[in-house]
N, CA, C and O atoms as CSV, one atom per row, in Angstrom:
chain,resi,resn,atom,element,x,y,z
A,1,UNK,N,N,99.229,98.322,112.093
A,1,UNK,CA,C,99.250,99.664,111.549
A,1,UNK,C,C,100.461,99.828,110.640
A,1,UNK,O,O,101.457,99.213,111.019
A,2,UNK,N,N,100.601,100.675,109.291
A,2,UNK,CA,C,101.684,100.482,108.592
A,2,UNK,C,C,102.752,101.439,109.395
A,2,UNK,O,O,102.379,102.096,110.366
A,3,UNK,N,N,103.452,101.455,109.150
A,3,UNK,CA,C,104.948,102.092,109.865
A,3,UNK,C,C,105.391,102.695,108.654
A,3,UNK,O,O,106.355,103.395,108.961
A,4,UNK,N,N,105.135,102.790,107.226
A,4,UNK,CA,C,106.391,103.266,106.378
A,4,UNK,C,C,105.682,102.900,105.242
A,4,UNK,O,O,104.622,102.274,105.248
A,5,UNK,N,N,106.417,103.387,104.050
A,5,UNK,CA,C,105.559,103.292,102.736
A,5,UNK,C,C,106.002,102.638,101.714
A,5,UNK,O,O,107.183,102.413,101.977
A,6,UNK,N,N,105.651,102.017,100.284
A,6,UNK,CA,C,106.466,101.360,99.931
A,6,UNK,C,C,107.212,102.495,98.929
A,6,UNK,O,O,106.658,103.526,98.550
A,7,UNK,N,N,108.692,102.058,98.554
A,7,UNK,CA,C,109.159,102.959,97.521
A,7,UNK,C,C,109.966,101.987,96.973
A,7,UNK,O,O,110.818,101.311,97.550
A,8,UNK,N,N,109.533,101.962,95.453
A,8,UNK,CA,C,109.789,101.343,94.651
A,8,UNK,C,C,111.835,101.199,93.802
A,8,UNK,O,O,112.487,100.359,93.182
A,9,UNK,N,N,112.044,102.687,94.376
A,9,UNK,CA,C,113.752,103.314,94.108
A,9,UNK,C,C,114.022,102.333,95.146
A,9,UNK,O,O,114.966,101.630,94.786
A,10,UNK,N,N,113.517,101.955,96.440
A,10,UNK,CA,C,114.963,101.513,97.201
A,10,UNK,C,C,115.196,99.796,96.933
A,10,UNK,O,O,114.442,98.839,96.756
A,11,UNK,N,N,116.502,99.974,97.001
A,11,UNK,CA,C,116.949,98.703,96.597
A,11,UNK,C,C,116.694,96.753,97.953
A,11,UNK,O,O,116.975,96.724,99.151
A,12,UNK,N,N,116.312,95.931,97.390
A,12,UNK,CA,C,116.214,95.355,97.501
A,12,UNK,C,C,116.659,93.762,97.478
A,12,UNK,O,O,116.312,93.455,96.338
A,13,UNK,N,N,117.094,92.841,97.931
A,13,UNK,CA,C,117.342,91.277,97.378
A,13,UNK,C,C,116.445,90.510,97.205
A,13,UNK,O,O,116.510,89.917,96.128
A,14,UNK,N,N,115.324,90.186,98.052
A,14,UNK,CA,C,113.987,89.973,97.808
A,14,UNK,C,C,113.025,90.762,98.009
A,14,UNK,O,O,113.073,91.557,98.947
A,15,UNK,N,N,111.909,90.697,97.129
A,15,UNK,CA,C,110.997,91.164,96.698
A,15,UNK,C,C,109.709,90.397,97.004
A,15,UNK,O,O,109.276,89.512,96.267
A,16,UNK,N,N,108.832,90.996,98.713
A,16,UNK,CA,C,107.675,89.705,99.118
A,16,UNK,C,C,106.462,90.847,99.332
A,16,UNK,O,O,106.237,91.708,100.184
A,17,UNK,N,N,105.834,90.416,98.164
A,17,UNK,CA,C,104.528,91.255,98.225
A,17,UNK,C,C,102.807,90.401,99.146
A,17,UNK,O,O,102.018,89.651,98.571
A,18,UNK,N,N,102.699,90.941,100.849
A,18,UNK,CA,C,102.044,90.248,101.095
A,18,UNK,C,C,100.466,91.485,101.352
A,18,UNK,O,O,100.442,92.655,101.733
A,19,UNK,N,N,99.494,90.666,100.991
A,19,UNK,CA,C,98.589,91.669,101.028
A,19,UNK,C,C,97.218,90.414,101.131
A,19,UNK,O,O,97.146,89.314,100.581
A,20,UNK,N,N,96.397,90.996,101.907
A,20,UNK,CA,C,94.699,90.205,102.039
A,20,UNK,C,C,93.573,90.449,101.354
A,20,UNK,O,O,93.676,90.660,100.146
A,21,UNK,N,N,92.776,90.461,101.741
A,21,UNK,CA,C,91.073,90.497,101.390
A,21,UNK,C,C,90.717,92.139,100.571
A,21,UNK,O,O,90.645,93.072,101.371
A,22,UNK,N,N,90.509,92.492,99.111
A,22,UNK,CA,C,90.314,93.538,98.796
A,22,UNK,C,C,91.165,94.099,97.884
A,22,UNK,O,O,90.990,95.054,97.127
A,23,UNK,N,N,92.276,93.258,98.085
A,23,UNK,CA,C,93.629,93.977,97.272
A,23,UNK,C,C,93.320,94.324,95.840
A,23,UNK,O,O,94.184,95.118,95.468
A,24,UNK,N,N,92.614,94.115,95.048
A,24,UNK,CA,C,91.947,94.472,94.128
A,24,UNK,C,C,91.592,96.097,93.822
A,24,UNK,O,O,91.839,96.764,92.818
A,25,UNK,N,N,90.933,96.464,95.053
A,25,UNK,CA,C,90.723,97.849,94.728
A,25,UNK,C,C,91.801,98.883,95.370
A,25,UNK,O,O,91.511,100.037,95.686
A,26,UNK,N,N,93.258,98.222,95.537
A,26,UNK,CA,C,94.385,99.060,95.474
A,26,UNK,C,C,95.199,98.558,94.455
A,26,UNK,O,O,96.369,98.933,94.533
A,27,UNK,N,N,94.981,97.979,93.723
A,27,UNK,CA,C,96.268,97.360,92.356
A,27,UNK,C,C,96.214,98.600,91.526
A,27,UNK,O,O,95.747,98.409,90.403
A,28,UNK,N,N,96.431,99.334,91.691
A,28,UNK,CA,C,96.409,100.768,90.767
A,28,UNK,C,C,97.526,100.492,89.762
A,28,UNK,O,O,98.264,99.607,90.193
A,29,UNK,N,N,97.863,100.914,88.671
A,29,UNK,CA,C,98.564,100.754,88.058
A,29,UNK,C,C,100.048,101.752,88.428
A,29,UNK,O,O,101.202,101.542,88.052
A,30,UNK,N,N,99.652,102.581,89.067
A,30,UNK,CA,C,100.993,102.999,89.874
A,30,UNK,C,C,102.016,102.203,90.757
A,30,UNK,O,O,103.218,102.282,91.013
A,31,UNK,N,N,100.717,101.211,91.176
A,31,UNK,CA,C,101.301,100.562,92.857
A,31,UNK,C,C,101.811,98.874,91.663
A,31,UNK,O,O,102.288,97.898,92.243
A,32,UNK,N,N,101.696,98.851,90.799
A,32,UNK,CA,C,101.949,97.465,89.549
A,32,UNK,C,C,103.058,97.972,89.087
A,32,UNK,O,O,104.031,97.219,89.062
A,33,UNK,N,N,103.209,99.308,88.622
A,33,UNK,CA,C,104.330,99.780,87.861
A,33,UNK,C,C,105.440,99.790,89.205
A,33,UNK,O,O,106.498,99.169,89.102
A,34,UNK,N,N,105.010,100.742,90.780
A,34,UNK,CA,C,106.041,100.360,91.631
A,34,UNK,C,C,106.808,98.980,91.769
A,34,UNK,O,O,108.017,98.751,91.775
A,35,UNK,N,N,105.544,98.002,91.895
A,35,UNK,CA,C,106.283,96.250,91.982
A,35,UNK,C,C,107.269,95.912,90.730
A,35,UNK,O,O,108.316,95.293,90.920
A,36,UNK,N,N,106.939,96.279,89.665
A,36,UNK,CA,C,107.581,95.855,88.398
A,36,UNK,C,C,109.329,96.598,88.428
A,36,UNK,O,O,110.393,96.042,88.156
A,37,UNK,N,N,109.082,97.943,88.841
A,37,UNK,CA,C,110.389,98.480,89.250
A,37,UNK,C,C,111.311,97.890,90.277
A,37,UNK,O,O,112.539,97.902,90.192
A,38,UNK,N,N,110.634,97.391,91.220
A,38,UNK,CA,C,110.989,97.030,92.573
A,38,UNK,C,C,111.603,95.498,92.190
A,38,UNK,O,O,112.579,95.065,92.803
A,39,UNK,N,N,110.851,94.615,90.979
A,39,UNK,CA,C,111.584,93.491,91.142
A,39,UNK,C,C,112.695,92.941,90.277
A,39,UNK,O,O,113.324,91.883,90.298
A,40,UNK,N,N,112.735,94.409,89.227
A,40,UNK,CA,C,113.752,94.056,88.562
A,40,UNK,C,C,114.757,94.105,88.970
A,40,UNK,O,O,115.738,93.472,88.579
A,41,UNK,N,N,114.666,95.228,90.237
A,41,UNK,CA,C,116.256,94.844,91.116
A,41,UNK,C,C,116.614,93.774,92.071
A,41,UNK,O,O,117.664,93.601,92.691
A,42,UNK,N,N,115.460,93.057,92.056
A,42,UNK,CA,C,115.783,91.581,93.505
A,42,UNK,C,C,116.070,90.354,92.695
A,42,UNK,O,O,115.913,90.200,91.484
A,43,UNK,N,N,116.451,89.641,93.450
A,43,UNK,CA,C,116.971,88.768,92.741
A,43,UNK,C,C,115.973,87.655,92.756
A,43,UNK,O,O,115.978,86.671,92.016
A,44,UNK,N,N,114.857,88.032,93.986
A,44,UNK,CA,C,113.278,86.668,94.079
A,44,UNK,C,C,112.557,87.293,94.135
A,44,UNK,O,O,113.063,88.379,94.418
A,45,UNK,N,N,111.228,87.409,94.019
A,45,UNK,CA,C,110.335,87.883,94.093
A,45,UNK,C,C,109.145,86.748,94.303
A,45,UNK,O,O,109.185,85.637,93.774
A,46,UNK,N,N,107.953,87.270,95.267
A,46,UNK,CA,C,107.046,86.616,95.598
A,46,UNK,C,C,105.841,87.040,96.223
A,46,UNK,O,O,105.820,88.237,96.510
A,47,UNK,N,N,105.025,86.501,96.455
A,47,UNK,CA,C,103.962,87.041,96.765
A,47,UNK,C,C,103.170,85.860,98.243
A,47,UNK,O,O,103.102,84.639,98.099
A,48,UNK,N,N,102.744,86.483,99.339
A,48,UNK,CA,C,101.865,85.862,100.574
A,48,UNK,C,C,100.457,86.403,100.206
A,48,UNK,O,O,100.104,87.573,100.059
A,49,UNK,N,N,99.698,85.183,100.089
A,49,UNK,CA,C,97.864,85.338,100.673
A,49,UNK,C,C,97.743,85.928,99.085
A,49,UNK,O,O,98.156,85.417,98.044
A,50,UNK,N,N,96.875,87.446,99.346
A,50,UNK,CA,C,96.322,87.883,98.181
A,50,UNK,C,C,97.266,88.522,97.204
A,50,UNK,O,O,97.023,88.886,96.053
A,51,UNK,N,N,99.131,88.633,98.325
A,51,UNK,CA,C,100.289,89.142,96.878
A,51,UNK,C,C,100.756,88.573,95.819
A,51,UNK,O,O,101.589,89.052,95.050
A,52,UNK,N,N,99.936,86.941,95.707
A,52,UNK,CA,C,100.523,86.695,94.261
A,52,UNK,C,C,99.824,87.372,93.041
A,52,UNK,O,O,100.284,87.652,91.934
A,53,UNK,N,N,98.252,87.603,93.703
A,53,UNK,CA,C,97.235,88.216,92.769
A,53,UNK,C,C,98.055,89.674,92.475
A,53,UNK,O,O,97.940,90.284,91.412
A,54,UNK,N,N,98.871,90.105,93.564
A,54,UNK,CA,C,99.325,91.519,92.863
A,54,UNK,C,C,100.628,91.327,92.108
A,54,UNK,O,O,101.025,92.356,91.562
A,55,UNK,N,N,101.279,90.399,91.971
A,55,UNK,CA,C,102.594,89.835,91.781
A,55,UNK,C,C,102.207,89.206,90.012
A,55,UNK,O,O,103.011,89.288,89.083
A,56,UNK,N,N,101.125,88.742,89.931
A,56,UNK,CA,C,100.861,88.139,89.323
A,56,UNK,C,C,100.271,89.456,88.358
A,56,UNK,O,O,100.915,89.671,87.331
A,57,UNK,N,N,99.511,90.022,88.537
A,57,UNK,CA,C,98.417,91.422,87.651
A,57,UNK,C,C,99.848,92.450,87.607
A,57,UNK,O,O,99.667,93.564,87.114
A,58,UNK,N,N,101.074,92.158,88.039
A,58,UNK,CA,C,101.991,93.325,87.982
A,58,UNK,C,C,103.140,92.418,86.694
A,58,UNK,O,O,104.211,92.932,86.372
A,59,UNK,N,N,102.677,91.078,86.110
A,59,UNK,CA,C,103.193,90.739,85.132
A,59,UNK,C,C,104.307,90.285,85.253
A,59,UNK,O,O,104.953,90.122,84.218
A,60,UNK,N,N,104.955,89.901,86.640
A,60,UNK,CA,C,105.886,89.071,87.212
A,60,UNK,C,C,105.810,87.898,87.342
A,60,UNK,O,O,106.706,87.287,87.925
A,61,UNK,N,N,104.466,87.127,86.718
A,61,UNK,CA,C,104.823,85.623,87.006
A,61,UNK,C,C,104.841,85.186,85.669
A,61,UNK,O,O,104.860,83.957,85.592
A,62,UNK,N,N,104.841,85.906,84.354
A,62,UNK,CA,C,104.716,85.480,83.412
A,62,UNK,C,C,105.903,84.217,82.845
A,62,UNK,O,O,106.905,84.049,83.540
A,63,UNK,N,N,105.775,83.641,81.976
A,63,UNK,CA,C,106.894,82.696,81.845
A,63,UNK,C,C,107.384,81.844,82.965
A,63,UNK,O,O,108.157,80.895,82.826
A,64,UNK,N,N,106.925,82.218,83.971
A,64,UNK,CA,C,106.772,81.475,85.676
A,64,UNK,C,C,105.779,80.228,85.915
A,64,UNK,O,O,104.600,80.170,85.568
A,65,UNK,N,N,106.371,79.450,86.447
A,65,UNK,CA,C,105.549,78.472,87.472
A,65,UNK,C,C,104.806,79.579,88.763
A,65,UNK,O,O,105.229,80.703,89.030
A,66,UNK,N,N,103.845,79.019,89.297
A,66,UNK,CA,C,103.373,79.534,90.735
A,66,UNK,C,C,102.683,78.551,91.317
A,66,UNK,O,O,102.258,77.547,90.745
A,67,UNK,N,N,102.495,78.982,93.113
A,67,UNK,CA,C,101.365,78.187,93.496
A,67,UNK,C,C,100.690,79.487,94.373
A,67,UNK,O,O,101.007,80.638,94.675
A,68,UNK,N,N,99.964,78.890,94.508
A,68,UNK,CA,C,99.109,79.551,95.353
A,68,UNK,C,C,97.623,78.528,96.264
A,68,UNK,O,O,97.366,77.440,95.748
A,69,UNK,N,N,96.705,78.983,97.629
A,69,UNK,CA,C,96.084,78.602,97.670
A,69,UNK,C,C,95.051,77.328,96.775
A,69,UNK,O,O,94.866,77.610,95.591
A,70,UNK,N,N,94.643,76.492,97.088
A,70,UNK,CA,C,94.192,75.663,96.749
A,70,UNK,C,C,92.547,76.009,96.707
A,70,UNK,O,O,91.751,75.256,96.145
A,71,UNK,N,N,92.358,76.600,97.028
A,71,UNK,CA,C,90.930,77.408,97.298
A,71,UNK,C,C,90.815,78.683,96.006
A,71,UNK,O,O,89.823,79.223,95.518
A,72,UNK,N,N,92.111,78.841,95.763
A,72,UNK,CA,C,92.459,80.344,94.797
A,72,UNK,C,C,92.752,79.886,93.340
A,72,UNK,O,O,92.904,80.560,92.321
A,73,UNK,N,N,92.789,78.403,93.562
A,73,UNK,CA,C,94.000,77.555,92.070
A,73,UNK,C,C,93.087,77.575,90.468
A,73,UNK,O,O,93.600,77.841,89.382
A,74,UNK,N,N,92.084,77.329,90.635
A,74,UNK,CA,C,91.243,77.754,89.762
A,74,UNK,C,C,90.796,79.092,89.568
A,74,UNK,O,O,90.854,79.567,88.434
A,75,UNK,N,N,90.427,79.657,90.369
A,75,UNK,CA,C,90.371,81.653,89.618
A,75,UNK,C,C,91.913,81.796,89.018
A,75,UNK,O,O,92.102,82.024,87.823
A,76,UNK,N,N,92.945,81.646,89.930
A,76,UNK,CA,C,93.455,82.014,89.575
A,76,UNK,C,C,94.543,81.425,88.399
A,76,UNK,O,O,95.539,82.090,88.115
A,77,UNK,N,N,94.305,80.323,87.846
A,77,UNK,CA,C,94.932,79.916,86.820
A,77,UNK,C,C,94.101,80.712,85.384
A,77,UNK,O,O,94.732,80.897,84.343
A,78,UNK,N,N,92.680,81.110,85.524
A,78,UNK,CA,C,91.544,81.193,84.850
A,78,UNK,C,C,92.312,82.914,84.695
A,78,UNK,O,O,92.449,83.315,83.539
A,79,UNK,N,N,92.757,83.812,85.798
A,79,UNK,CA,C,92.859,84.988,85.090
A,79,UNK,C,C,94.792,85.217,84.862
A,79,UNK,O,O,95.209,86.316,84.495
A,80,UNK,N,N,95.624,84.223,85.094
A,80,UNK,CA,C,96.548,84.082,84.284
A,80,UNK,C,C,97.229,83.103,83.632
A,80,UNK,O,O,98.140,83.395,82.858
């Protein structure tokens, strides 16, 4: 159950966006613009399971290496 919400103002050192099955129909561009705020203040940023897909659609892996699933490596090289 969540305990707390995310807020993008509070400060951070790393930045681990983990999220599963669906995350797609919460990538709102609010909750992309929160991550993008959120990681310009950490000093790493990353993503578990389906958070690289949000890590990644929030324009943080650009100019980046990644890995991800081996099952995921082809979609997801295909949509960044």
């Amino acid at each position: 159950a969540v305990s707390g919400r995310f807020d993008a103002a509070d400060t951070t050192d790393v930045l681990v966006v983990v999220a599963g099955f669906g995350t797609q129909n919460y990538a709102t561009s609010a909750l992309l613009a929160g991550l993008r705020r959120a990681a310009r203040a950490a000093r790493a940023c990353g993503g578990v399971e389906a958070g690289t897909w949000l890590v990644a659609r929030a324009g943080l892996l650009e100019g980046r290496s990644a890995t991800t699933h081996w099952e995921d490596m082809e979609d997801f090289s295909s949509a960044f």
